[in-house]
BAFI-880505 format. One line per field, with one value per atom (N, C-alpha, C, O): atom name; x, y, z. Coordinates in Angstrom, 3 decimals, always signed. Layout:
<padrens>
atome <- (CA	...)
px <- (X	...)
py <- (Y	...)
pz <- (Z	...)
</padrens>
This chain:
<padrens>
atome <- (N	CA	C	O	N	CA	C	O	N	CA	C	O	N	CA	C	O	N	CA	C	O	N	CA	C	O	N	CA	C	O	N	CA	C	O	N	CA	C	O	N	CA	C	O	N	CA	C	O	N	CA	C	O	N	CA	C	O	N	CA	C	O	N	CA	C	O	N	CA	C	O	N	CA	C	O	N	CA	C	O	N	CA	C	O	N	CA	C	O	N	CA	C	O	N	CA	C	O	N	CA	C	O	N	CA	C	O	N	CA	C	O	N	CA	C	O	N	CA	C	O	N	CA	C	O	N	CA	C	O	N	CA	C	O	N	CA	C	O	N	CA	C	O	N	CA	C	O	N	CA	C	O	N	CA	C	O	N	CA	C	O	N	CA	C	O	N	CA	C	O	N	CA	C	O	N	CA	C	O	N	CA	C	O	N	CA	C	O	N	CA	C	O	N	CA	C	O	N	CA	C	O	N	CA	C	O	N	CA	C	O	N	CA	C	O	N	CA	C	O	N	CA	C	O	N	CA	C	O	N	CA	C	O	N	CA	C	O	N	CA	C	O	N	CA	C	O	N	CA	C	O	N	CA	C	O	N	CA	C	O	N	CA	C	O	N	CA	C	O	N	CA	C	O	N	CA	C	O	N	CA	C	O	N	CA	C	O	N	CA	C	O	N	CA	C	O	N	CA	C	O	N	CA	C	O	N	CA	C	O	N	CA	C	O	N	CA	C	O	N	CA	C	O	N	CA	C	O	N	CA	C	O	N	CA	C	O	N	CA	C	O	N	CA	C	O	N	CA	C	O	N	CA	C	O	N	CA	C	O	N	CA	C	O	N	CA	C	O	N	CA	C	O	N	CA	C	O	N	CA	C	O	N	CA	C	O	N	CA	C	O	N	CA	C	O	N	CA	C	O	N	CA	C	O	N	CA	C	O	N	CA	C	O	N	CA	C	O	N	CA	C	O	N	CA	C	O	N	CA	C	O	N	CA	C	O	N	CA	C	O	N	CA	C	O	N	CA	C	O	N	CA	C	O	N	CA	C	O	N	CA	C	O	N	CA	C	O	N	CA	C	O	N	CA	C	O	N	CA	C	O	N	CA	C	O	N	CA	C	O	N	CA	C	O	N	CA	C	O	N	CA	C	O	N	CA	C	O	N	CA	C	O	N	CA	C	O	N	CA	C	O	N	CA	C	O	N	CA	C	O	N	CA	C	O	N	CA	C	O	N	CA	C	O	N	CA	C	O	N	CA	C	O	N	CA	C	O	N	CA	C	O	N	CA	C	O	N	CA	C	O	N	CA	C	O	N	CA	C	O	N	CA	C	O	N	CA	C	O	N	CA	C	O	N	CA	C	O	N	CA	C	O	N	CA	C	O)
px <- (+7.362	+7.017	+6.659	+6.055	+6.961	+6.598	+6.007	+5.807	+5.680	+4.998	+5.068	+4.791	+5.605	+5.298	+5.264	+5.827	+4.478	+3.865	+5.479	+6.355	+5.490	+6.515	+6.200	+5.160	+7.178	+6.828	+8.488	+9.374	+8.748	+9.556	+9.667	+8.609	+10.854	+11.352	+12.213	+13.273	+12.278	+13.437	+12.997	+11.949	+14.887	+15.130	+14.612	+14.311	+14.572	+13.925	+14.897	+14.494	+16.105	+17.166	+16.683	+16.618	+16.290	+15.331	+14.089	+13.742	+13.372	+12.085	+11.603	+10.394	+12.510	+12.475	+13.124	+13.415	+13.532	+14.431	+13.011	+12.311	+13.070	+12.244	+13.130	+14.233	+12.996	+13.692	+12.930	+13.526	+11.198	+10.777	+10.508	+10.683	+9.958	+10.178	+11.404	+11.368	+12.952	+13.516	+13.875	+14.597	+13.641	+13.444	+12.476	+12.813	+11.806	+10.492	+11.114	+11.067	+11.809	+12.518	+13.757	+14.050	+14.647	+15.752	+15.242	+15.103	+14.741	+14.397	+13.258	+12.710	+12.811	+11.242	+10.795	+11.028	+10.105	+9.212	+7.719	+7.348	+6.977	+5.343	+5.220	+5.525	+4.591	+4.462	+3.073	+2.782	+2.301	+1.320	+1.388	+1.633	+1.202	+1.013	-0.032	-0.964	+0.110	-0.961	-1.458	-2.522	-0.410	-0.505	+1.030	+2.056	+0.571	+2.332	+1.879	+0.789	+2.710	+3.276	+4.102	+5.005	+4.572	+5.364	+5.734	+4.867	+6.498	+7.133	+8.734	+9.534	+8.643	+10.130	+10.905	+12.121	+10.341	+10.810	+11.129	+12.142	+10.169	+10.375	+10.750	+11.071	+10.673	+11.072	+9.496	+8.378	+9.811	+8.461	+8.142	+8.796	+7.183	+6.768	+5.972	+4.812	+6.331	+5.280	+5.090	+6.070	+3.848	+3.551	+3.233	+2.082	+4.141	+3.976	+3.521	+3.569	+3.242	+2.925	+4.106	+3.597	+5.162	+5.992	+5.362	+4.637	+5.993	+5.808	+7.058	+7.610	+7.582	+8.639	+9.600	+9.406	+10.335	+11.548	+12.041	+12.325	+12.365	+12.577	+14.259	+14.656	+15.081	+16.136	+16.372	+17.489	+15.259	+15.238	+14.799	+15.166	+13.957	+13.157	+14.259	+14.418	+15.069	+16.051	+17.024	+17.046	+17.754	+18.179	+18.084	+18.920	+16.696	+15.975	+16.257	+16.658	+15.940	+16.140	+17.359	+17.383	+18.605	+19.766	+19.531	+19.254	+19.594	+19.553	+18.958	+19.560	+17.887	+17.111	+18.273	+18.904	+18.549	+19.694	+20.374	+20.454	+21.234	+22.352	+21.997	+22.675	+20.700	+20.622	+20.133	+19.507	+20.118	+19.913	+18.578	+18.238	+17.700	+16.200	+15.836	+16.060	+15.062	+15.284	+13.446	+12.484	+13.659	+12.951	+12.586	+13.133	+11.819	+10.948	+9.703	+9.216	+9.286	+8.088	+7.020	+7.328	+5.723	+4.998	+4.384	+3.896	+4.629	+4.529	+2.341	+1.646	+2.416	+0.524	-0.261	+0.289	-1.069	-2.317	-2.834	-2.122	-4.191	-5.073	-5.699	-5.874	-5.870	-6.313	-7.858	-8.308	-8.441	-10.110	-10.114	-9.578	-10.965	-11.183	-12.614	-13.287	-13.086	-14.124	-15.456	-16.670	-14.249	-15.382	-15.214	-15.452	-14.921	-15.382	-16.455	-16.906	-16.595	-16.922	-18.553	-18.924	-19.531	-20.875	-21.637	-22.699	-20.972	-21.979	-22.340	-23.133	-22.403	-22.906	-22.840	-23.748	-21.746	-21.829	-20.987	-20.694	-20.872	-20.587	-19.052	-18.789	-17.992	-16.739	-16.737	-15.926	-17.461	-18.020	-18.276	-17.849	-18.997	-19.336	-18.497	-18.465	-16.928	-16.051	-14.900	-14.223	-14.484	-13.472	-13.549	-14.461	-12.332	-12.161	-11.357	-10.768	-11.123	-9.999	-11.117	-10.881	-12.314	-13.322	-12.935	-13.599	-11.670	-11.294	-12.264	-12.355	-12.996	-14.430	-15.722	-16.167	-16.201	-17.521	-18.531	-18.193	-19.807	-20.702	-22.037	-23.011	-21.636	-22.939	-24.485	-25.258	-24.607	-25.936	-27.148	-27.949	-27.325	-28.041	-27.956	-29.008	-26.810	-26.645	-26.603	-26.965	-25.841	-25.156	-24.109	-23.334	-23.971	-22.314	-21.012	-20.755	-20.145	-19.218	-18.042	-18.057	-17.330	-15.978	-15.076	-15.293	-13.869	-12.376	-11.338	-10.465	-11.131	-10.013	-8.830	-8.710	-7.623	-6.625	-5.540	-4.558	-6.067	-5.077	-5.582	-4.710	-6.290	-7.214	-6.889	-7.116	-6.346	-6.519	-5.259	-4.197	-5.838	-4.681	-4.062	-3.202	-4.683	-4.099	-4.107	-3.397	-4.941	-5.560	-6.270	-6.682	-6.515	-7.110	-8.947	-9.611	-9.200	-10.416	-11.409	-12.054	-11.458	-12.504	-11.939	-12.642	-10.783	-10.321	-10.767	-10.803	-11.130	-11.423	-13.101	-13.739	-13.560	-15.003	-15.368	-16.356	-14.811	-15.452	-16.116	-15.422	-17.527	-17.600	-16.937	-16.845	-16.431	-16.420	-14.793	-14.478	-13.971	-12.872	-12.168	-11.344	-13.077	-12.296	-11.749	-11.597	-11.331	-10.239	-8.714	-9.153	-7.716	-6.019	-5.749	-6.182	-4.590	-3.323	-1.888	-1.196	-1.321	+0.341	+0.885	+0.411	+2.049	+3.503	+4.824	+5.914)
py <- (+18.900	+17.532	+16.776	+17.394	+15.549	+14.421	+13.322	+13.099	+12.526	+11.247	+10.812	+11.292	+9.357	+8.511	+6.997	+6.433	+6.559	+4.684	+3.752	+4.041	+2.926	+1.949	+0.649	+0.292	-0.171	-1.855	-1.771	-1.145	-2.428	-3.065	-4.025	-4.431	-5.196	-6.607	-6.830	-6.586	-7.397	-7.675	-9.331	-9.962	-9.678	-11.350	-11.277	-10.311	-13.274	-13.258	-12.847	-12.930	-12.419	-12.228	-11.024	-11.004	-9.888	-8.928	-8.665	-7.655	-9.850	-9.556	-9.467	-9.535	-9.308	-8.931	-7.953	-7.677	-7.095	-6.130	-4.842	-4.743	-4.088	-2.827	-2.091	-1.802	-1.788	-1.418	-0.011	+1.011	-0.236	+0.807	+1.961	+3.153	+1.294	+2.260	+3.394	+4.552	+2.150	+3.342	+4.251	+5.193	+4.240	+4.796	+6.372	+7.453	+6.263	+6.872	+7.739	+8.949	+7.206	+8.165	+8.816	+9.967	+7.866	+8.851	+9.806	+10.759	+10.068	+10.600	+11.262	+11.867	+11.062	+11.956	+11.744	+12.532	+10.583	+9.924	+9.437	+8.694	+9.948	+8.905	+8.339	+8.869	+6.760	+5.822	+5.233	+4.980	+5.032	+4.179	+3.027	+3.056	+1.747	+0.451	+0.629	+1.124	-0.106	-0.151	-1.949	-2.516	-2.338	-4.080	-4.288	-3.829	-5.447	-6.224	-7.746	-8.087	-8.490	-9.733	-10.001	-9.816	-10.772	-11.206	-12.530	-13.078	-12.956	-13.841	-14.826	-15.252	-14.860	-15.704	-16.574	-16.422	-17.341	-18.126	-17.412	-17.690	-16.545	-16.140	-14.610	-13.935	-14.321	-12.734	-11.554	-11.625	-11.047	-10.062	-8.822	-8.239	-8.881	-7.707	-6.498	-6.740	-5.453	-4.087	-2.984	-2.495	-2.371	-1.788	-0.624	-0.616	+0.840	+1.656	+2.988	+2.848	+3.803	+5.253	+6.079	+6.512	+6.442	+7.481	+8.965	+9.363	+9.548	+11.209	+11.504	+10.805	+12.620	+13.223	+14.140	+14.255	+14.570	+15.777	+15.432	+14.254	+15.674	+14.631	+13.957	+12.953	+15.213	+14.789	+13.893	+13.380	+13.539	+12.367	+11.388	+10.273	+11.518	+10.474	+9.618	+8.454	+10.320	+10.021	+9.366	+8.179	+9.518	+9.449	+7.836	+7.045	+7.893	+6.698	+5.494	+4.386	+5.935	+4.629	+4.520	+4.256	+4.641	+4.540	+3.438	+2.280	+3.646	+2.849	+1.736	+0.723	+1.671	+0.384	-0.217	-1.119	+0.189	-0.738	-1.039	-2.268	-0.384	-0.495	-2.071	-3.097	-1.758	-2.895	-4.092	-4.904	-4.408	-5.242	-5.610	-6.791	-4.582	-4.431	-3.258	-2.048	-4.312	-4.091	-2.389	-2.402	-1.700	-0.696	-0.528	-1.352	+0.354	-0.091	+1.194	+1.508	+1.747	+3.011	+1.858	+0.971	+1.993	+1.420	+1.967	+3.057	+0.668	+0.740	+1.465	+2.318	+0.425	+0.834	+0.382	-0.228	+0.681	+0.232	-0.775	-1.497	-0.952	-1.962	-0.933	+0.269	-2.190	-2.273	-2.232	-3.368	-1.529	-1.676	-2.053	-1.327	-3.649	-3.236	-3.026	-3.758	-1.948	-1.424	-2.261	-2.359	-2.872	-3.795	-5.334	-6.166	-5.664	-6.668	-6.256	-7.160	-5.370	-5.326	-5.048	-4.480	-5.557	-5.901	-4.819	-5.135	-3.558	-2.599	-3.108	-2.241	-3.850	-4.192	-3.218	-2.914	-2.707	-1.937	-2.287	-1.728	-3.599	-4.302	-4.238	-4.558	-3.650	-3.053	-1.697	-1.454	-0.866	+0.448	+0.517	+1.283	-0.479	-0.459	-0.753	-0.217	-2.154	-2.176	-1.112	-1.137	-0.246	+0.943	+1.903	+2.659	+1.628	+2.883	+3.763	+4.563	+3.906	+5.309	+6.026	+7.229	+5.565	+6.563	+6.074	+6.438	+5.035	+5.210	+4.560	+4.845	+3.734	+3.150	+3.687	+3.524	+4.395	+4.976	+4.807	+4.551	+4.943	+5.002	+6.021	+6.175	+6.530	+7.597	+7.651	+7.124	+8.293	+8.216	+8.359	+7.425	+9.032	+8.919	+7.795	+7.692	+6.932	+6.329	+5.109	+4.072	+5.309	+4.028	+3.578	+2.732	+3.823	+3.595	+3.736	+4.753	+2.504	+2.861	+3.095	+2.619	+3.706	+4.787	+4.208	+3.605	+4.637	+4.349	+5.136	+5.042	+5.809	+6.852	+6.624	+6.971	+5.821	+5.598	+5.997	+5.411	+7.550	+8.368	+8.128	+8.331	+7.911	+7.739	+6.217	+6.044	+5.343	+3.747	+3.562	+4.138	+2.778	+2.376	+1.423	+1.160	+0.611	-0.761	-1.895	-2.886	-1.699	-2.671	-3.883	-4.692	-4.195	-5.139	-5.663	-6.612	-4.953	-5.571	-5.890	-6.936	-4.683	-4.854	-5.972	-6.317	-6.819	-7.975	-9.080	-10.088	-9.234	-10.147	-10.090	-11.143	-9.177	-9.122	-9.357	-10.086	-8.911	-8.632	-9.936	-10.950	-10.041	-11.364	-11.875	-13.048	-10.599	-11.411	-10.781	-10.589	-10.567	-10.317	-8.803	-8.544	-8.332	-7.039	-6.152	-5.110	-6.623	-5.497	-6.398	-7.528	-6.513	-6.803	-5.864	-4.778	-6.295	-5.599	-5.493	-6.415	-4.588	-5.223	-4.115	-3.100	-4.796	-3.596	-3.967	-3.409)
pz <- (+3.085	+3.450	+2.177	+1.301	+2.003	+1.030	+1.507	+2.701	+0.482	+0.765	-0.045	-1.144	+0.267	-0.964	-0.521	+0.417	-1.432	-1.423	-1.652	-2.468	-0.941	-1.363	-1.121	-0.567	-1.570	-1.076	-0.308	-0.891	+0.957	+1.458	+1.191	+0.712	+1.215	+1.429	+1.975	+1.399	+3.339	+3.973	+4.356	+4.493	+4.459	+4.876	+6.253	+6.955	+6.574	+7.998	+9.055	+10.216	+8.845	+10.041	+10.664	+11.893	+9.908	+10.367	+10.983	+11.596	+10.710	+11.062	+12.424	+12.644	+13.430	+15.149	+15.471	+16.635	+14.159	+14.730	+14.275	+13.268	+15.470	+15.061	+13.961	+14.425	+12.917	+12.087	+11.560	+11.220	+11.575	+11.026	+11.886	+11.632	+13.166	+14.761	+15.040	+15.457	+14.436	+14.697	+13.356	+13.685	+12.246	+11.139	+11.456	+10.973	+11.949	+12.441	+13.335	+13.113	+14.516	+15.278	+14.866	+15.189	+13.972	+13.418	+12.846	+13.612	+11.380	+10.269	+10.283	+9.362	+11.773	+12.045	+10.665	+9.749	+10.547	+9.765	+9.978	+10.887	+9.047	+9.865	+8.801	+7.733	+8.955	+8.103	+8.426	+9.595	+7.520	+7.496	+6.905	+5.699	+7.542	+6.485	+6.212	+6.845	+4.397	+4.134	+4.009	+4.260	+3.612	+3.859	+3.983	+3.483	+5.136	+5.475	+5.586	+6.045	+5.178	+5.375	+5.663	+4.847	+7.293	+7.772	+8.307	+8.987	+8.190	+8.632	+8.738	+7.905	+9.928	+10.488	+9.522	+9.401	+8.937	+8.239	+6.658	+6.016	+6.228	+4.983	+4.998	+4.021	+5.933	+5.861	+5.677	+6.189	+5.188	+5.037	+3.647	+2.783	+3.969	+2.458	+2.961	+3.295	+3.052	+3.112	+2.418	+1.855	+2.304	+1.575	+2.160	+2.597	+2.403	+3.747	+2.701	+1.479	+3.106	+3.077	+3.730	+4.763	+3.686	+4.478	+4.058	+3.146	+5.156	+4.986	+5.494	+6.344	+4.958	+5.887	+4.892	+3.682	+5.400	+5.103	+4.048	+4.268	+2.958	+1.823	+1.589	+0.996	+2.483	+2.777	+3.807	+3.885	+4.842	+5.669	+5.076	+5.446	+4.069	+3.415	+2.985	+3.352	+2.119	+1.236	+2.308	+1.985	+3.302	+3.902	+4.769	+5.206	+4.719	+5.707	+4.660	+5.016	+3.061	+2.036	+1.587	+0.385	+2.191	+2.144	+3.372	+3.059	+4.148	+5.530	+5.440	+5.797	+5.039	+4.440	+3.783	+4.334	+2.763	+1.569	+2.279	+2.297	+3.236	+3.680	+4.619	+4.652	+5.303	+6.425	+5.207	+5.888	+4.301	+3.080	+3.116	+3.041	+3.237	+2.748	+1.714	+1.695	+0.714	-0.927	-0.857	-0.089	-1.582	-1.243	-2.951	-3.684	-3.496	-4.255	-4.485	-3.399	-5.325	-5.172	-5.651	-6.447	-5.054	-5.368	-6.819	-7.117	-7.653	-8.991	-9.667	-10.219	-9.096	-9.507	-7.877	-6.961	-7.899	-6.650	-7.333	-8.030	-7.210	-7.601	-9.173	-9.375	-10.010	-10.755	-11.460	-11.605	-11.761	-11.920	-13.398	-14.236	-13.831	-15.422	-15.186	-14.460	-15.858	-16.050	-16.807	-16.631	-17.906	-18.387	-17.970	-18.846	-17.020	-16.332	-14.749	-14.046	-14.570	-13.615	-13.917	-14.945	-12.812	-13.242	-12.109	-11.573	-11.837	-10.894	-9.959	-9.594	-9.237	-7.907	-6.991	-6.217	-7.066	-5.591	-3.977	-2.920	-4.673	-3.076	-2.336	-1.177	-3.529	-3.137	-2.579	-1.685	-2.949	-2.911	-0.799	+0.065	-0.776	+0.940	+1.575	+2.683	+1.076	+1.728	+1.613	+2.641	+0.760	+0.374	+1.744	+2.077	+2.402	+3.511	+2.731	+3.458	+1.555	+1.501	+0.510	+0.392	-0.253	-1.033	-2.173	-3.144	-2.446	-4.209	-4.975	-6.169	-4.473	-4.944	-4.292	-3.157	-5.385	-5.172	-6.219	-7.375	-5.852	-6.841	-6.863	-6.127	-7.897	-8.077	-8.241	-9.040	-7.429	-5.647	-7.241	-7.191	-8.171	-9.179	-10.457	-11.088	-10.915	-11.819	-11.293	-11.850	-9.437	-9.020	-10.062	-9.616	-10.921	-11.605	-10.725	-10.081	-10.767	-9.202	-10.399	-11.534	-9.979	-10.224	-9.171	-8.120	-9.875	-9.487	-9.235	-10.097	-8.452	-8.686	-7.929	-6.754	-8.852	-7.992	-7.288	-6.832	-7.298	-6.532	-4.829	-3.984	-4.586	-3.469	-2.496	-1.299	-3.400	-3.285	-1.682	-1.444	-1.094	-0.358	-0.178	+0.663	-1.342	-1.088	-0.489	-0.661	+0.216	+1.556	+0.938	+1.769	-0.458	-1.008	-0.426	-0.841	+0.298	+0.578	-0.690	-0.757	-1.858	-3.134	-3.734	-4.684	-3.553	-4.496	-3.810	-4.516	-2.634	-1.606	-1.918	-1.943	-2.081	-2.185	-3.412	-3.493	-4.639	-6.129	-6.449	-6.384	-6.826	-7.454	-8.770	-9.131	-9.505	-10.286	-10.929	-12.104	-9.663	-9.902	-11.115	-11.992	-10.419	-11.557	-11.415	-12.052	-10.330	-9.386	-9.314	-9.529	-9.201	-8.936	-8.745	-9.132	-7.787	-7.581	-7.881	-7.448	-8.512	-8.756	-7.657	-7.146	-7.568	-6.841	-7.948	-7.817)
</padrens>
């Protein structure tokens, strides 16, 4: 079994077609979003988690291309600069995947972006912005 992070992009002619549902059922695939943007008019952007057979995997991102949705490994997660960031703490309480933590003796918060899921909540919160994201 594999897994790996990607970004999707598909046009709006797609965006009513279950496309990833049946991906999932061909290729016996499980996918987690981790962030999507959609819409009719502009089409859509996602950022999924797959797991699966790696020859289905492979298999499934042929199919994507083929249906003319652009596929992509997710390049980096979010970004921490260390020295902008002022310890607060207050990303640390919003992080559901653990990649922001802070140590219970120093309170120094840590980053570990193998952990990250992407969900952007610490960029929405940071006061003072020291977290981004690229794909």
């Amino acid at each position: 079994m594999t897994s790996h992070r990607i970004v999707i992009k598909y046009p709006p002619r797609v965006v009513d077609k279950p496309i990833l549902c049946n991906l999932a059922r061909e290729f016996e695939l499980d996918f987690n979003i981790l962030r999507a943007q959609v819409s009719p008019e502009t089409g859509g952007l996602m950022v999924l988690e797959i797991s699966g057979e790696p020859e289905k995997y492979k298999a499934a991102m042929k199919r994507l291309n083929r249906e003319g949705i652009s596929t992509q490994m997710l390049s980096k997660d979010v970004l921490w600069d260390e020295n902008r960031c002022i310890q607060c703490g207050v990303c640390v309480t919003l992080c559901p995947s653990g990649a922001l933590s802070s140590d219970p003796a120093t309170r120094l918060v840590s980053y570990d972006p193998g952990k990250c899921a992407a969900c952007e909540y610490c960029l929405r919160i940071c006061p003072v912005q020291a977290l981004e994201v690229h794909f």
